[in-house]
N, C-alpha and C positions, 0 to 999 in steps of 0.2 A: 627722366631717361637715364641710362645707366652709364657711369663716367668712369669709364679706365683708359688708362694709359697704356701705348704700345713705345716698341723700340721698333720701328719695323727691319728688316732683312734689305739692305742696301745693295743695289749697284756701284760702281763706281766711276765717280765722277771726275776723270783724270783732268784736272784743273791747272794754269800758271801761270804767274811764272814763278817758280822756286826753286831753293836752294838746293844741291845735288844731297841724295841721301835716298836709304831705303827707308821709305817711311814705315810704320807700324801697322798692322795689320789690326784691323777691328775685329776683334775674336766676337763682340757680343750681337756680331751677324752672319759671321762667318763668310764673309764674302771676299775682305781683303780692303786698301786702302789706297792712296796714292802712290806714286812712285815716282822714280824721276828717270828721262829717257839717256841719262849716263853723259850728258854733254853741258851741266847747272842749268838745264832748264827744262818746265814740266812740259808733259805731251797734251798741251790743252788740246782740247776738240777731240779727243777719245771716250769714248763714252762707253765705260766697264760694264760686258752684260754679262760677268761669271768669274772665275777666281781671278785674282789679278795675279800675275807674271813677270817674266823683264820686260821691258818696254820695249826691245828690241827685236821684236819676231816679227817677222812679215805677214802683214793682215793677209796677204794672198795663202798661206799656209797654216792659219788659226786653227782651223778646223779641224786639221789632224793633231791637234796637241790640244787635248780635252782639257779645260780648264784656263783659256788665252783666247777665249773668243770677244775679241772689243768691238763695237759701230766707230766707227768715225765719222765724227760730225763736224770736225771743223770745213768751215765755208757752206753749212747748212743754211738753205736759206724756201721758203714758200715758193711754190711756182707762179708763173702767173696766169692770169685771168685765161681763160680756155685751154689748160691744159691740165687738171685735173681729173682725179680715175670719174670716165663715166658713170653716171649712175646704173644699175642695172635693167636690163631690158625687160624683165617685168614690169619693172616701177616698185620697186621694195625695196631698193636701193637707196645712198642719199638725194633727197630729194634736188630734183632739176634748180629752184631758186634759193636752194644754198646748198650748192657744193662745196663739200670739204675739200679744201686745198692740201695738196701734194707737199712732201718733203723734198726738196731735192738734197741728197748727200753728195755733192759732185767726189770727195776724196774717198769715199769707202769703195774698194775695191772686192773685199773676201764674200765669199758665199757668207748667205744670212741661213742657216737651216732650219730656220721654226716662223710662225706666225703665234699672232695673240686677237684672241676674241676677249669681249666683255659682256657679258651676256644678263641682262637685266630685265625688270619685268616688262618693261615694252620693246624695250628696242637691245637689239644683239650690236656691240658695234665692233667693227674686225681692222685690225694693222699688220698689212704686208711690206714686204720691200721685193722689189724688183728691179730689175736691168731697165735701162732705155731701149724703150721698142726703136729699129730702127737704126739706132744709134753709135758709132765708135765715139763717141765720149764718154771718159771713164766715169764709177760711179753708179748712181741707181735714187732710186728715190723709196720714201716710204707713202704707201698709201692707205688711203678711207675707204673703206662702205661700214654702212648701217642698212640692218634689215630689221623688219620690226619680228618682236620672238615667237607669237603665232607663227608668223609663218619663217619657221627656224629649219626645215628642210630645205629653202629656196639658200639659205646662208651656207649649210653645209655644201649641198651643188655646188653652192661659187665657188669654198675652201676647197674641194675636191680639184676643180679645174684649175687652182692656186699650185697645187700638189704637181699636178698633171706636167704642166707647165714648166715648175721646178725639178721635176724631174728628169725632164726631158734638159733643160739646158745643165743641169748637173749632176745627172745619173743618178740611177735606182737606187744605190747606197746599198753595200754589202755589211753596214751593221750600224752601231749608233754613234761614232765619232763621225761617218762618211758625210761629205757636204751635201750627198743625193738622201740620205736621212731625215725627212722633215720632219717636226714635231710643233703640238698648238701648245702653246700657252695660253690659258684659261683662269680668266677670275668673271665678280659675278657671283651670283645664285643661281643663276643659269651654269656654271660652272660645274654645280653640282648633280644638280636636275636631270640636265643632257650632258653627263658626262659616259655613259655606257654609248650614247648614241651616235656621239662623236668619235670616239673610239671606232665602233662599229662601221659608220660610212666612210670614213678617213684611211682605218688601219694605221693609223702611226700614235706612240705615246703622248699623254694628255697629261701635262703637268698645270695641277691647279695651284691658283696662287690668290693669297689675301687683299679683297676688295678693297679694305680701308688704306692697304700698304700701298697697291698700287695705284691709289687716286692720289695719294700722296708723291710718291714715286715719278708719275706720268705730271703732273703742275710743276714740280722741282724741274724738270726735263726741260718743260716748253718756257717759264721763266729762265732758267742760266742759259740755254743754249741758244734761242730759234729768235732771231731778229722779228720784228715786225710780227710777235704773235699774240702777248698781253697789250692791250689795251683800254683804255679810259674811253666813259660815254656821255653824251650830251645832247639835246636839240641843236645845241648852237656849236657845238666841237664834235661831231660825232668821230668816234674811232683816233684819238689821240694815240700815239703808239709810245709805249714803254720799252726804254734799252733792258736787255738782257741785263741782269746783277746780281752776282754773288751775295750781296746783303741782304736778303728778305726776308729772315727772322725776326718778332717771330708774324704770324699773320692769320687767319681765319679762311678758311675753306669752304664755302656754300655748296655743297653738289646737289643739284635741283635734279631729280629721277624721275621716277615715279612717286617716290618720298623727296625726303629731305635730310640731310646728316650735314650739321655743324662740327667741323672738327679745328681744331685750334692748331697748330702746328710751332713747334717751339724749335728745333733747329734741323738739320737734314735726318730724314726716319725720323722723326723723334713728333709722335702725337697724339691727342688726346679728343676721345669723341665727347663733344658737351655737349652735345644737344640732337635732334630731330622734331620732324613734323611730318604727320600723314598728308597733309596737302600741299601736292607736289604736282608733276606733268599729269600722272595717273588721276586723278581728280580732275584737272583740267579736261582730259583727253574722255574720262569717263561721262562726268557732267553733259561736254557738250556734243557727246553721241547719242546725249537723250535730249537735250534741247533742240539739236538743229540737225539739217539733213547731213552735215559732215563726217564724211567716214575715216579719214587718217587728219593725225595729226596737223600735218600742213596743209590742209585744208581750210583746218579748224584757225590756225594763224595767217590763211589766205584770207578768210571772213575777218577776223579779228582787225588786221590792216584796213578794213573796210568800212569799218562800224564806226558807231557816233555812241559811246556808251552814255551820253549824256540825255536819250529817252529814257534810260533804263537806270542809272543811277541816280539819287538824291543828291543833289548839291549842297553846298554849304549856301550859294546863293537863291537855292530852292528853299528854304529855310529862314536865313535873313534878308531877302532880297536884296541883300551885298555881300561884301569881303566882313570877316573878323576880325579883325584887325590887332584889336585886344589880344588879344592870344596866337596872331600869326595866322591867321586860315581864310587865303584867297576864297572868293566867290566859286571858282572852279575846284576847289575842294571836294572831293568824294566823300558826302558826310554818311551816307546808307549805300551800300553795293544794291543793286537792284532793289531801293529801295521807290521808287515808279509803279515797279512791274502791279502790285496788288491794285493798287488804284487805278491803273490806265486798264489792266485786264477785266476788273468788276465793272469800270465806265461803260467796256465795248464791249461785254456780257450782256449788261441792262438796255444798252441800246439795240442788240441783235435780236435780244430777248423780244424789246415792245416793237420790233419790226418785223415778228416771228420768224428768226432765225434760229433762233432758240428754242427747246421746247423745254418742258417739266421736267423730262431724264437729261437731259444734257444739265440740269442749272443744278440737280439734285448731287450731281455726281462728279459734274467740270466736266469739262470739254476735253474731248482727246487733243492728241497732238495737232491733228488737221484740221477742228473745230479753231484748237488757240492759235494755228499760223493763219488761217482765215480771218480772225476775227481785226474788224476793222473800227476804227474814229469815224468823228463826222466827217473828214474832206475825203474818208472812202480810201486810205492807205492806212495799215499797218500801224498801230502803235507803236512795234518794236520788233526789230527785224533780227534772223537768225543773227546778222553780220553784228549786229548793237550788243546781242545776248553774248557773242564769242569774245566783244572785248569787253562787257563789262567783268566777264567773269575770270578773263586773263588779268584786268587790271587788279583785283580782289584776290586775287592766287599770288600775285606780283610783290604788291602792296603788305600782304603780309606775311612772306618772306625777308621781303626785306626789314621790315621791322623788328623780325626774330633775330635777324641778322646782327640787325642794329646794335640789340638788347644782349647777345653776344656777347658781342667785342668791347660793348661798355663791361661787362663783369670782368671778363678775363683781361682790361684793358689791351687792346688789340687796335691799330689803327688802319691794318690794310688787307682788305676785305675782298679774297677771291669768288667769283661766281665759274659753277661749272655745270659743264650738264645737258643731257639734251635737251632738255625744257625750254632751254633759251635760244641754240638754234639760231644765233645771229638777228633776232627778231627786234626791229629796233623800239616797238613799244616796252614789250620785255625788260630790254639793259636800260632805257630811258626811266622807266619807275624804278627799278631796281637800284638805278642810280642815284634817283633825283631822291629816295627814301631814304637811304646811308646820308645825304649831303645833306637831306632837311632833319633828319634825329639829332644828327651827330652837331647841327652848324656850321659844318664843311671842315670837322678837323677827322675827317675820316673819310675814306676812298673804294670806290667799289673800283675792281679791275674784271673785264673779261676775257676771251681767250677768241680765236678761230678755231681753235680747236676743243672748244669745251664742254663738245660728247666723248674725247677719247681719251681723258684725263685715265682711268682705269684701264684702257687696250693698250698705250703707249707706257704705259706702269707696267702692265706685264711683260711688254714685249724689252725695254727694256732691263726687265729684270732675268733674262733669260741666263740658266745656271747649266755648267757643261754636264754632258752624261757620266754614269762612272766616274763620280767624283766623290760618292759614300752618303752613305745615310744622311739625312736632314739634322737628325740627334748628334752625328759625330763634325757637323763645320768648325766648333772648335780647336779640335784636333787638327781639323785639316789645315787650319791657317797658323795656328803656332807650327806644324811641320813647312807651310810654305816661306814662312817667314824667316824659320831658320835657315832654309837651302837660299833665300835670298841673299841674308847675310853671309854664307860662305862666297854665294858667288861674287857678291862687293868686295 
C-alpha cells in the first residue's frame, strides 16, 4: 500500500489553561493557532472552525466578520437516551437499534451556517446543528443521520429541509458572510461523484475537504472534547468510558468502511497512511446479500446477534478435541471460518440426493440458493442457518482486521488503537473480537478504543473544519495568517 505522509489543514483547538500571549500562527495550514482570551487564561471549550481572531468577539456576531466563526463546546455533553434526532421516516436513516446520540452544546449561541456530509461507498453520513425544538434554553445541539449512498437523493431531501429550516429561523442571506447563507461541507468520494448534484438540488456552495484530514480531524474532536464518548470493550466490562485527554499521541486509527485505512497519527494534523485492506463493511454487507435473505446492513447484524457461528466454523476443539494449550488456543478457537460448511452441505446433498430430493442437474451443478437454504440433517433442521452464516462471516471480517491492526501498531510501535467506522455500529460482537484480538496478539500491552460516534469521525472533521468565505485562495493561507498574526500583534 502506498505510505505518505500528510500535514493536514487544522482547526483550532482553543485549549487551557495558559499563559497570556499572542500565540503564533501555524502558517503550514494556514488556519491560525491558540490565543489567549486577554485575562492569563485560555478560552478552553472553543473549538476554531476558520481563521482564528481576538478572542473577544461575541459568538452572537461571528458571522458577520468573516474569518471568527468558533463552535463552543464547553459544557458539551451526549444527550440522553430518547432524545436523539430521529431516524428518518423512510427508514434510510440511522437505524432505530442504534441511534446516534446527539451533541448537546448548551454554550454556543452564534448561527452555525453550513452543514457537513461524508459521503462513502455505502453509507452518506450527514452533521447538522440546530436550535432546541421548543426550547428558551440557550445553545443547540449537533446532530446524526446516515443514509445509505444508493439511495443518496432520500439524503439530499433531508439537507434540502435542513436548508428550509435554517432559513427560515435565519433568513435567506443576501450574500456569503449572511448567517441565512448555508453552505455543505463535503468530504468522501461521494464528495466528488455528487458534487454537481448537490450543488444543483441544494443551490448553496460545496466546499469539498480531504477524507483522510477529516477522520483525523473528527477522532481529535470527540477524544479532547466530548465526555463519555471513547470507550473500552469487554464481555465482562462492556463500555468502560475514557476521560477526554490532551495526550493521545501518538496512536493508530482503524476506519472500518467499506474498506479499511490504517493511518498512524503522530501529533494534532500530523499523519501518515500505512496501511489498507479491501475487506471491510462492503465485503461484509456484499457477501451476505448473496448468502442470506438480508437486504440492509442492520439486518445483516440483526441475524448475526442471532447466530451460533459454531455450526459453521471449525474449531480448534473440532480438531483436537480439546484446548492447545501448547501454544495458547482455547477449544473455542476459530481454527477455519466456515470451515463446516463443505462437509455438513455435501452430508445433506447425499442424503437429499438418496431420498430423491436431489436429482442429476441439481448435484451436477449445486443447488441454488433455495435448494441450499432447504437442504436439511437427519433430525430434519438446517445444518446452518442464514443467522449462523452472518456471524460466522462477521467474526472472519472482525478477526482479521483486527489482526492487521495488531501487526500495525507492532511495526510502527503504537500502543493505543482507535477503531472507527460504520462497520461496527456499536455491535457488541464486532468491538468484542475487535478487542479481544489487539488484547490476545499484543498480551494485553495494547488497547483497542471505540467511539459512539464512530461513523462520523469524517462528517464532524469536516464540519468542524469549516473555513470563512472570502478569505482568499487556498494557495495564498499563508499569507493570510502571517498578515493576521501581525495585526494581532499590533493589537496586543
Amino acid at each position: 500500500m502506498p505510505t505518505d505522509t500528510f500535514q493536514a489543514e487544522a482547526p483550532q483547538l482553543v485549549l487551557g489553561d495558559e499563559e497570556h500571549q499572542v500565540a503564533d500562527v501555524d502558517v503550514s495550514n494556514g488556519h491560525g493557532s491558540r490565543h489567549s482570551n486577554g485575562n492569563g487564561k485560555g478560552a478552553r471549550g472553543f473549538l476554531q472552525v476558520a481563521d482564528a481572531g481576538p478572542a473577544d468577539i461575541d459568538l452572537d456576531t461571528t458571522l458577520s466578520h468573516p474569518g471568527s466563526v468558533r463552535i463552543n463546546v464547553k459544557g458539551a455533553f451526549i444527550v440522553d437516551q430518547g432524545t436523539s434526532t430521529p431516524a428518518s421516516s423512510n427508514g434510510r436513516g440511522s437505524p432505530p437499534h442504534h441511534e446516534t446520540k446527539d451533541i448537546r452544546l448548551p454554550n454556543h449561541t452564534a448561527v452555525v451556517s453550513h452543514i457537513a456530509i461524508d459521503i462513502g461507498g455505502s453509507l452518506a453520513k450527514l452533521v447538522y446543528f440546530s436550535r432546541e425544538a421548543h426550547s428558551t434554553d440557550p445553545g443547540g445541539r449537533l446532530n446524526f443521520m446516515s443514509f445509505e449512498t444508493d439511495h443518496i437523493e432520500e439524503c439530499l431531501k433531508f439537507m434540502r429541509e435542513v436548508k428550509h429550516k435554517h432559513e427560515l429561523l435565519n433568513g435567506s442571506g443576501d450574500g456569503p458572510s449572511s448567517p441565512g447563507e448555508l453552505c455543505v461541507m463535503a468530504t468522501g468520494g461521494g464528495a466528488y461523484k455528487y458534487y454537481d448534484m448537490i450543488r444543483d438540488v441544494l443551490g448553496v456552495d460545496v466546499l469539498r475537504e480531504d477524507e483522510m484530514e477529516c477522520l483525523i480531524i473528527g477522532l481529535d474532536f470527540f477524544i479532547t472534547e466530548i465526555p463519555r464518548e471513547v470507550f473500552t470493550y469487554s464481555e465482562s466490562n462492556p463500555m468502560q468510558f475514557v476521560a477526554p485527554s490532551d495526550n493521545v499521541y501518538p496512536y493508530l486509527l482503524v476506519n472500518i468502511g467499506s474498506g479499511v485505512s490504517f493511518l498512524k497519527v503522530s501529533g494534532p494534523r500530523k499523519y501518515e497512511r500505512v496501511g489498507g485492506t479491501s475487506l471491510g463493511g462492503g465485503t461484509l454487507w456484499g457477501l451476505l446479500s448473496l448468502l442470506t435473505g438480508a437486504r440492509t446492513f442492520d439486518e445483516m447484524l440483526d441475524l448475526a446477534s442471532r447466530g451460533d457461528n459454531t455450526t459453521v466454523d471449525m474449531l480448534v476443539g473440532d480438531i483436537y478435541g480439546t484446548d492447545y494449550g501448547k501454544i495458547g488456543l482455547k477449544s473455542t478457537t476459530i481454527a477455519s471460518s466456515f470451515g463446516k460448511v463443505f462437509r455438513k452441505k455435501r452430508q445433506a446433498e447425499n442424503e437429499a440426493e438418496d431420498s430423491g430430493g436431489l436429482g442429476h442437474k441439481d448435484h451436477q451443478h449445486g443447488p441454488s440458493q433455495d435448494s441450499v437454504s432447504s437442504l436439511q440433517d437427519e433430525t430434519g433442521t438446517p445444518p446452518f442457518s442464514s443467522a449462523d452464516i452472518s456471524r460466522s462471516l462477521l467474526y472472519a471480517i472482525s478477526n482479521n482486521i483486527g489482526q492487521i491492526a495488531y501487526l500495525q501498531s507492532q511495526i510502527h510501535e503504537l500502543s493505543h488503537i482507535y477503531f472507527g467506522g460504520s462497520f461496527i455500529r456499536g455491535h457488541p460482537q464486532t468491538m468484542n473480537t475487535l478487542s479481544y484480538a489487539i488484547k490476545f496478539w499484543s498480551k494485553g500491552a495494547k488497547r483497542a478504543y471505540f467511539l459512539r460516534h464512530e461513523g462520523y469521525l469524517g462528517a464532524v472533521g469536516a464540519f468542524v473544519k469549516r473555513q470563512p468565505q472570502n478569505w482568499g485562495r487556498r494557495a495564498s493561507f499563508e499569507e493570510a495568517a502571517l498578515q493576521a498574526r501581525m495585526q494581532w500583534r499590533v493589537i496586543d
